[in-house]
N, C-alpha and C positions, 0 to 999 in steps of 0.2 A: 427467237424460237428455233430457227437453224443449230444456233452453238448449244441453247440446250439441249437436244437433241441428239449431238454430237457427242454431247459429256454424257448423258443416259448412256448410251451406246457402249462409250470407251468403257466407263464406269463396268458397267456391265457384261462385257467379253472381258475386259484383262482381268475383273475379281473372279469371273468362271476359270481362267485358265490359272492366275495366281495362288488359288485355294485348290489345285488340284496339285501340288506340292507341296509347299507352304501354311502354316499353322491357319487358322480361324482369322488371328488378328490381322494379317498381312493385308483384309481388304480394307483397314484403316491406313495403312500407306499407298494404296493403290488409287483409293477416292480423294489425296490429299495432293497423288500427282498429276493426276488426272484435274484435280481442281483447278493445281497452281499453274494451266496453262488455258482456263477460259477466265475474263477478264468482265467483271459485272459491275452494274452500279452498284447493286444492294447485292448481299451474299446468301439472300434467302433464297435467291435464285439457285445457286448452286449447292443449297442446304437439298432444294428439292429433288435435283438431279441424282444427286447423290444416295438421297433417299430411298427415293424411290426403286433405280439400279437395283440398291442392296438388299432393297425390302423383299421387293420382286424374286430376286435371286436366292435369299435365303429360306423365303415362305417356299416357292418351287423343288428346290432343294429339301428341306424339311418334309412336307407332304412326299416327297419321292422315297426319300428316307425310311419312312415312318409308315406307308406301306408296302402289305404283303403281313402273312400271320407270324413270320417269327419277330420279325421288326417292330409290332404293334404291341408282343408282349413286354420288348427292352421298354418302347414310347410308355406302355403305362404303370412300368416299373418309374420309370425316370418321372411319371405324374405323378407318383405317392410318395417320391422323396420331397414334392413341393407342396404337397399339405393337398392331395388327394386331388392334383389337375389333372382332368383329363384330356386326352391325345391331341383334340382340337386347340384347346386352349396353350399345350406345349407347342403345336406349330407357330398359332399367330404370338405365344411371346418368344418365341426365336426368330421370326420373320422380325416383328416392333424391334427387337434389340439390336440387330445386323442394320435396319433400317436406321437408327438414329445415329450406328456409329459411323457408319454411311453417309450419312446427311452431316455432321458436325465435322468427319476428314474432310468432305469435298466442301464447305463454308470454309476450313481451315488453309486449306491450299490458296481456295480466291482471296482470303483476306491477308494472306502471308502474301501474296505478288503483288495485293496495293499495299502492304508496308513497304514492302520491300521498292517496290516502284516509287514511290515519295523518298 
């Protein structure tokens, strides 16, 4: 429970300071570094660390985003380019999205140091 905790955390402060430079994708090498140095039996563990982190971080981000009134009219411009979603809906599928690619770097880091470890 300690290390997951630890990996939420990391996960979580270096993709905030990472993405405050660097493109969107960079929090996919960030949850994969962050992965490749917690060491689990199974890598759902670290699917969920990861997950979560980014979900967390990207939904926050989004909702921050996404209001105030001139911000809400780009959010629901950018909802009718995807077949009429509205402003909610573009947060939580920006939050699910960041969140999986989030969860599947940080499973990818943990299972690269047991290949790599064998």
């Amino acid at each position: 429970m300690k290390n997951f905790l630890i990996q939420f955390l990391l996960t979580l402060i270096l993709t905030l300071l990472v993405q405050l430079f660097l493109p969107w994708w960079s929090l996919v090498i960030v949850a994969a570094v962050v992965g490749l140095f917690f060491s689990y039996k199974y890598g759902a563990v670290s699917f969920l660390a990861g997950f979560l982190a980014v979900g967390l971080l990207w939904l926050l981000s989004s909702v921050w985003l996404s209001s105030g009134a001139e911000n809400q009219v780009l959010a629901n411009r950018v909802g009718e380019l995807f077949g009429g979603m509205s402003r909610i809906y573009l947060v939580y599928t920006t939050a699910m999205l960041g969140a999986v690619l989030g969860g599947l770097a940080a499973m990818t880091g943990t299972l690269g140091r047991k290949l790599v470890k064998q």
